[in-house]
Short mmCIF file of the C-alpha atoms (twelve columns), coordinates in Angstrom:
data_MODEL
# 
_entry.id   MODEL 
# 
loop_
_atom_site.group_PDB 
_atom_site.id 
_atom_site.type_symbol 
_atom_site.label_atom_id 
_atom_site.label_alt_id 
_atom_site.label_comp_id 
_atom_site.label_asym_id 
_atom_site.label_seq_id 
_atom_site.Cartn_x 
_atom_site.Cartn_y 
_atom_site.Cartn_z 
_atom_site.pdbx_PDB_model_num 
ATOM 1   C CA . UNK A 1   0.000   0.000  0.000   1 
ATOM 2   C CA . UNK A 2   1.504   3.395  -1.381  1 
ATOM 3   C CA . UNK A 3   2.195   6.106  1.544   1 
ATOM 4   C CA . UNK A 4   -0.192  9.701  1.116   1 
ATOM 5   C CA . UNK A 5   3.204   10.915 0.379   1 
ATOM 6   C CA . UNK A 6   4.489   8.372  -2.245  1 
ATOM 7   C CA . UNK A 7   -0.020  9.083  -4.122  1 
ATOM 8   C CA . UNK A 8   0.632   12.788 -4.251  1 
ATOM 9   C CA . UNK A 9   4.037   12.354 -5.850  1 
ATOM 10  C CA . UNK A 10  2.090   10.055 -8.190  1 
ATOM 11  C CA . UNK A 11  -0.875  12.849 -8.512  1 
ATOM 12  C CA . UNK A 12  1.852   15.275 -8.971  1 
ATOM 13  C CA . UNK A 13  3.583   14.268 -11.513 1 
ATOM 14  C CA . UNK A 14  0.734   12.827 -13.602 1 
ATOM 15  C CA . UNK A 15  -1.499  16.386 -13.486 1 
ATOM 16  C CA . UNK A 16  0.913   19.339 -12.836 1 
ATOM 17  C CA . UNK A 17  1.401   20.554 -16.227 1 
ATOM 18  C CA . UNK A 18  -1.994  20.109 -16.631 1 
ATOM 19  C CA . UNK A 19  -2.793  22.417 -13.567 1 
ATOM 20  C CA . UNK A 20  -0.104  25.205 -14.253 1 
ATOM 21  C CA . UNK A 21  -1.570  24.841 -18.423 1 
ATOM 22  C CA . UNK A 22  -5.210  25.439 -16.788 1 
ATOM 23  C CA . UNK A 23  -3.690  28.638 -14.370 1 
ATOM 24  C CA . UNK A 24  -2.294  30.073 -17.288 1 
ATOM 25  C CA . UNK A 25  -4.711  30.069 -19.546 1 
ATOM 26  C CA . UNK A 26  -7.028  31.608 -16.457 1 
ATOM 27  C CA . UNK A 27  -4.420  33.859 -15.587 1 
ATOM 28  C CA . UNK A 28  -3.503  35.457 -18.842 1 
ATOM 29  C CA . UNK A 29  -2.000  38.783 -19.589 1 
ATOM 30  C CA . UNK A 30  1.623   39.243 -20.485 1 
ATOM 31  C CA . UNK A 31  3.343   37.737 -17.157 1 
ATOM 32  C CA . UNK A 32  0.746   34.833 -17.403 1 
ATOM 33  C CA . UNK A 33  3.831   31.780 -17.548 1 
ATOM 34  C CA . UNK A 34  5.814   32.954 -14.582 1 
ATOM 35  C CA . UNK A 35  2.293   33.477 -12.078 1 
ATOM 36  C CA . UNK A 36  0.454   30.344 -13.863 1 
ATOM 37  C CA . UNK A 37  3.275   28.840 -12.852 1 
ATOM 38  C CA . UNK A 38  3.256   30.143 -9.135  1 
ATOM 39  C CA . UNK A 39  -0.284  29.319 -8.895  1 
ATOM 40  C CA . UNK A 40  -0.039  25.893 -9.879  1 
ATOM 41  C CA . UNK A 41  2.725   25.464 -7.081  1 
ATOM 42  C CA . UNK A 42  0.563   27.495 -4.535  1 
ATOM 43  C CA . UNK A 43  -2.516  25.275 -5.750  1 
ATOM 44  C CA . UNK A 44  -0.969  21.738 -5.097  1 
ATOM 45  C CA . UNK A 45  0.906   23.594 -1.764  1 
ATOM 46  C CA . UNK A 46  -3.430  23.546 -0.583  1 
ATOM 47  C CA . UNK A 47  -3.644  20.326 -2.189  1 
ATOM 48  C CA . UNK A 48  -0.943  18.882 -0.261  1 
ATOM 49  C CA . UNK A 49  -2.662  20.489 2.820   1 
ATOM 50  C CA . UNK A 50  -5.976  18.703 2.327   1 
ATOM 51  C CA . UNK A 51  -4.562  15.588 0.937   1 
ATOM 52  C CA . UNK A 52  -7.243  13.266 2.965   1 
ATOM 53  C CA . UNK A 53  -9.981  15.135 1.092   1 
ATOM 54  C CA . UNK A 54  -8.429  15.138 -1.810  1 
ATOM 55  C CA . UNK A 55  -7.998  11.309 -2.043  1 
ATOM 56  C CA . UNK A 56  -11.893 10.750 -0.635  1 
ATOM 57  C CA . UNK A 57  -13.284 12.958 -3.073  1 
ATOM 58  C CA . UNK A 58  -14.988 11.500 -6.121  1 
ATOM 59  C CA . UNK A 59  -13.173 13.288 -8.988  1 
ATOM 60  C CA . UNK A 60  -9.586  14.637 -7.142  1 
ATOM 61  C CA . UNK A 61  -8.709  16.217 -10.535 1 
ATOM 62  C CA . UNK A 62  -11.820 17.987 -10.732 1 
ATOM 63  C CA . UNK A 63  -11.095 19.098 -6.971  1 
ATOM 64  C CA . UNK A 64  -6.924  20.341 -7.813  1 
ATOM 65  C CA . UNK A 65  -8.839  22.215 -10.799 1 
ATOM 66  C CA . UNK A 66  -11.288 23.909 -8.701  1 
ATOM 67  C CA . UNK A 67  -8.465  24.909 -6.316  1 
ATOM 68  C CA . UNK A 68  -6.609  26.036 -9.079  1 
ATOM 69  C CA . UNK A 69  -9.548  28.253 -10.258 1 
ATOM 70  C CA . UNK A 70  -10.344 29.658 -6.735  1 
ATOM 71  C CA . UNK A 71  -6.538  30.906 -6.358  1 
ATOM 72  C CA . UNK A 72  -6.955  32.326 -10.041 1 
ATOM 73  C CA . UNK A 73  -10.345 34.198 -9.295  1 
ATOM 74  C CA . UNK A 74  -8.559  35.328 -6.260  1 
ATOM 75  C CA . UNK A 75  -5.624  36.503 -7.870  1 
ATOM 76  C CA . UNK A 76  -7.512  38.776 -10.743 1 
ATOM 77  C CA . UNK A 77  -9.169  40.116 -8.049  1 
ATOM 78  C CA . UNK A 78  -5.998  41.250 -6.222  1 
ATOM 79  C CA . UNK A 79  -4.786  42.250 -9.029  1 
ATOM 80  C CA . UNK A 80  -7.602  44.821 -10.160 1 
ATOM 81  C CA . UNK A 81  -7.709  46.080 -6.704  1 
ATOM 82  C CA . UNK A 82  -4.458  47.117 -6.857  1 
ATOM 83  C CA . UNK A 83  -4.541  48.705 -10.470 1 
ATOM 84  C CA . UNK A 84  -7.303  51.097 -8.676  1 
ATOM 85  C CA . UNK A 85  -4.894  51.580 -5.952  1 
ATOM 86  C CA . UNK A 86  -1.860  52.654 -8.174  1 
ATOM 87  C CA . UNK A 87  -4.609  54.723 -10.398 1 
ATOM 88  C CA . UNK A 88  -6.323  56.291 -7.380  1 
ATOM 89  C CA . UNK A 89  -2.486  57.238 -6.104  1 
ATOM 90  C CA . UNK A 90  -1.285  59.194 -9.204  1 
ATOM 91  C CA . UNK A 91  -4.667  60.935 -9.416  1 
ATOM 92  C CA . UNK A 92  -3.878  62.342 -5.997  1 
ATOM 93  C CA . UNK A 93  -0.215  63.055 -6.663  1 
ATOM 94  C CA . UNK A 94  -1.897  65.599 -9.589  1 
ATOM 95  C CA . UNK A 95  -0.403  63.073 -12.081 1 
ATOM 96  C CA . UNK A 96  -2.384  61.492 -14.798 1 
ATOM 97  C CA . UNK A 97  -3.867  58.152 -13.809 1 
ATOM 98  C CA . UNK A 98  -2.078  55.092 -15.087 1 
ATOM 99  C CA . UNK A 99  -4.004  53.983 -18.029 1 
ATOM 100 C CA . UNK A 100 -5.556  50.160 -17.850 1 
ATOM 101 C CA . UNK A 101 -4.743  47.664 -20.416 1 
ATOM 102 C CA . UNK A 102 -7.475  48.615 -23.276 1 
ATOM 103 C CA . UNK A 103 -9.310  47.410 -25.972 1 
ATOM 104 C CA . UNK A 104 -7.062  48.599 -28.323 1 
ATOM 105 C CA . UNK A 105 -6.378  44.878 -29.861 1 
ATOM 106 C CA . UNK A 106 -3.011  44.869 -31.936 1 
ATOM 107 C CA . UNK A 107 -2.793  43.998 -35.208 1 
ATOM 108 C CA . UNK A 108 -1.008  40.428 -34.467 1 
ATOM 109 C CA . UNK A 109 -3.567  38.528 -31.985 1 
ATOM 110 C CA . UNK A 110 -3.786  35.712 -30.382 1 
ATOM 111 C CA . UNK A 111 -5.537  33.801 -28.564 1 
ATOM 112 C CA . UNK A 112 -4.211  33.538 -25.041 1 
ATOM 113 C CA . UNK A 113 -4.674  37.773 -25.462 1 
ATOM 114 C CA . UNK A 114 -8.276  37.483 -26.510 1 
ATOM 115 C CA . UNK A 115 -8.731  35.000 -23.097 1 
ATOM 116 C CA . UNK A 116 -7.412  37.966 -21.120 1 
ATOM 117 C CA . UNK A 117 -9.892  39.934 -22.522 1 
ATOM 118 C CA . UNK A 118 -13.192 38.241 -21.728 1 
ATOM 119 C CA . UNK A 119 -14.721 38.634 -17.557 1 
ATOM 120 C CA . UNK A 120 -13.352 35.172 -15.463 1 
ATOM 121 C CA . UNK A 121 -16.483 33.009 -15.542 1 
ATOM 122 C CA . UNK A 122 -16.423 32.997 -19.260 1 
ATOM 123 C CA . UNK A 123 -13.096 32.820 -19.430 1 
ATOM 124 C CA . UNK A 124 -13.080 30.053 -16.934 1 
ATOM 125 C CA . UNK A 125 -15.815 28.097 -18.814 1 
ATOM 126 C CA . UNK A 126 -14.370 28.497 -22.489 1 
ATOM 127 C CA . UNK A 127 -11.111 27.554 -20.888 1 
ATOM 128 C CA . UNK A 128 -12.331 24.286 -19.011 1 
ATOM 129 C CA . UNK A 129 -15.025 23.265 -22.266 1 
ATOM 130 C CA . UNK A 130 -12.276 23.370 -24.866 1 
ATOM 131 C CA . UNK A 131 -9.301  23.446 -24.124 1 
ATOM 132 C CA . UNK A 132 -9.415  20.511 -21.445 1 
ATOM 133 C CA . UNK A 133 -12.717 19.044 -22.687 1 
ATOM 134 C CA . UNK A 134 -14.794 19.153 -19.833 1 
ATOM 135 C CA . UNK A 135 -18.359 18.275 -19.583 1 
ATOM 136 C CA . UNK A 136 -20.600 20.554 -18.935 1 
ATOM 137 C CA . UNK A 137 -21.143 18.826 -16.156 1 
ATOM 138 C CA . UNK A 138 -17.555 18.753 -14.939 1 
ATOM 139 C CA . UNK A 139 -17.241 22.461 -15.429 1 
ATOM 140 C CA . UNK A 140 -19.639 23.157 -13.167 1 
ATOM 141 C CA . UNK A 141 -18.814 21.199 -10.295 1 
ATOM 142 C CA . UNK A 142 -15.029 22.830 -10.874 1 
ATOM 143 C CA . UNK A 143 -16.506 26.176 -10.418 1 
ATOM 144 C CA . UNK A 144 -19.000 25.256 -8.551  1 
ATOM 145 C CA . UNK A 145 -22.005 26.919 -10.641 1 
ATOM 146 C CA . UNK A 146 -25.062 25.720 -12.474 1 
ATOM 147 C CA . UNK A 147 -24.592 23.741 -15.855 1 
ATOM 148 C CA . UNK A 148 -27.391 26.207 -16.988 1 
ATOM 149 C CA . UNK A 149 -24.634 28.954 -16.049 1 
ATOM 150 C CA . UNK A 150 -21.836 26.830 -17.640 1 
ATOM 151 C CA . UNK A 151 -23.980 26.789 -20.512 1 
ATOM 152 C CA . UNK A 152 -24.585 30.061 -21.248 1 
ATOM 153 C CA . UNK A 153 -21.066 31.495 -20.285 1 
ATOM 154 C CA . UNK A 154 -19.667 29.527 -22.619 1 
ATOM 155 C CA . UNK A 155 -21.538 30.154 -25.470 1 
ATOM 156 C CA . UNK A 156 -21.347 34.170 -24.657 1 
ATOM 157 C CA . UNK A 157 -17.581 33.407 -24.056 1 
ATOM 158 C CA . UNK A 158 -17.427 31.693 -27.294 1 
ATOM 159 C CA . UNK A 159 -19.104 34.367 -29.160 1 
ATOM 160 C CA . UNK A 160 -17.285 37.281 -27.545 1 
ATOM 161 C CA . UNK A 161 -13.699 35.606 -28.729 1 
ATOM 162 C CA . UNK A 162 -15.174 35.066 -32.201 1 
ATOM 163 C CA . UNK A 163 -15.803 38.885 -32.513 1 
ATOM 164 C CA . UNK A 164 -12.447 39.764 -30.775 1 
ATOM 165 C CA . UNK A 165 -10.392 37.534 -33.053 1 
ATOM 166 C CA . UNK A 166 -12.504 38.517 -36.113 1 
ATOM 167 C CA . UNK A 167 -12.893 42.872 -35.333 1 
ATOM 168 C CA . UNK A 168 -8.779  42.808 -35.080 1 
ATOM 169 C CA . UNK A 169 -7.509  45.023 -37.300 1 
ATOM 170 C CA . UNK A 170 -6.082  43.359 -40.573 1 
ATOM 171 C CA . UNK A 171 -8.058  39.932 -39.545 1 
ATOM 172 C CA . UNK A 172 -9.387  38.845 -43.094 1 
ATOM 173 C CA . UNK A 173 -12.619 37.055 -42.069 1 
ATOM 174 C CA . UNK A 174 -11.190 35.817 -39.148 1 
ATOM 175 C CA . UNK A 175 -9.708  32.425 -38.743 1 
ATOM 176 C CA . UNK A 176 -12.957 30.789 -37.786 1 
ATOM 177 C CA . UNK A 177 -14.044 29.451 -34.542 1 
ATOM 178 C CA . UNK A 178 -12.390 25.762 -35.661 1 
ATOM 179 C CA . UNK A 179 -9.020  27.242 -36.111 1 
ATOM 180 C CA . UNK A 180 -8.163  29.010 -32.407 1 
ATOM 181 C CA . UNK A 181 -10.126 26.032 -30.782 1 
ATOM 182 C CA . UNK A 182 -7.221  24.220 -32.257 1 
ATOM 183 C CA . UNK A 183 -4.920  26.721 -31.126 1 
ATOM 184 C CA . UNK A 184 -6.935  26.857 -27.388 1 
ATOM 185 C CA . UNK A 185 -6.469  22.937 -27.261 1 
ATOM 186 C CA . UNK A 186 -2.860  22.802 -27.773 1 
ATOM 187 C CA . UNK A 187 -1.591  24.716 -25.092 1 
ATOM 188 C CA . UNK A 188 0.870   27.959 -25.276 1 
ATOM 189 C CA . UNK A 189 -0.329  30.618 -28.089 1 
ATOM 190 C CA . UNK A 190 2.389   31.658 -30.482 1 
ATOM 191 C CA . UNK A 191 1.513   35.103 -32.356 1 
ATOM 192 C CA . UNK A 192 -0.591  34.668 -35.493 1 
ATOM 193 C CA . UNK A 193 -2.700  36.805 -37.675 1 
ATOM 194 C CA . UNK A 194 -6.251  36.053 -38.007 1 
# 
């Protein structure tokens, strides 16, 4: 019989570049590899922590992915608060306020930048459908909302990235919703015109 240290070495090894893949496509934005890959280690640090529960529950991997999507909602979060800190400071100090990252969508997109772009629960949903081929079902136990919700976020979240990748400036036609599933599916985005 294997020790509860020598199954999460096991669990480790089989599903961390699965969780730190998951993190960073949650995650996004520019730094996205360095803190997907500080979440991941922060997410199987709690994992470690709650190893009994881990090991009872019915789908572990489904419980290390909602762990990893907690720390990632909580993270955005911090984040944006502190944006509206460092915004609200330069107002004060008669400066101009430090302007957030924009719509303005460069000429050369992809799709890990249009992911950035769309509110967490879609995000989380289109990320969790697609590119790890969740059910539905799955999906919604991860985030722990309504397959109704997971449902509809995904098809909004869907919809949105279709228009992002298909408004971007020089994007003839767009590469169609087949091509940056493809791209979504097989992990880390490199630069391409759409």
């Amino acid at each position: 019989m294997a020790s509860p240290s020598d199954e999460f070495d096991a669990f480790f090894e089989r599903h961390h570049a699965e969780l730190s893949r998951l993190a960073h496509l949650l995650l996004g934005g520019a730094r996205g590899g360095e803190d997907a890959d500080d979440l991941a280690a922060d997410a199987l640090v709690e994992i470690w922590h709650h190893w009994d529960r881990v090991c009872a529950a019915e789908f572990p991997v489904a419980y290390a992915r909602g762990v990893v999507a907690n720390l990632a909602k909580s993270r955005i979060r911090s984040r944006t608060r502190e944006r509206r800190r460092i915004a609200l400071f330069w107002s004060r100090q008669g400066g101009q306020a430090l302007e957030s990252e924009g719509p303005d969508v460069p000429a050369v997109l992809d799709v890990r930048a249009a992911l950035g772009r769309l509110p967490y629960r879609k995000r989380a949903c289109v990320v969790l459908r697609h590119a790890f081929d969740l059910s539905e079902r799955d999906t919604a136990r991860v985030l722990g909302i309504s397959v109704g919700t997971v449902k509809s976020q995904t098809s909004r979240g869907m919809a949105e990235l279709e228009r992002l990748l298909t408004e971007a400036p020089g994007a003839e036609g767009g590469g169609g919703s087949g091509e940056f599933l493809r791209v979504l599916r097989t992990g880390p985005v490199q630069r391409r015109s759409w």
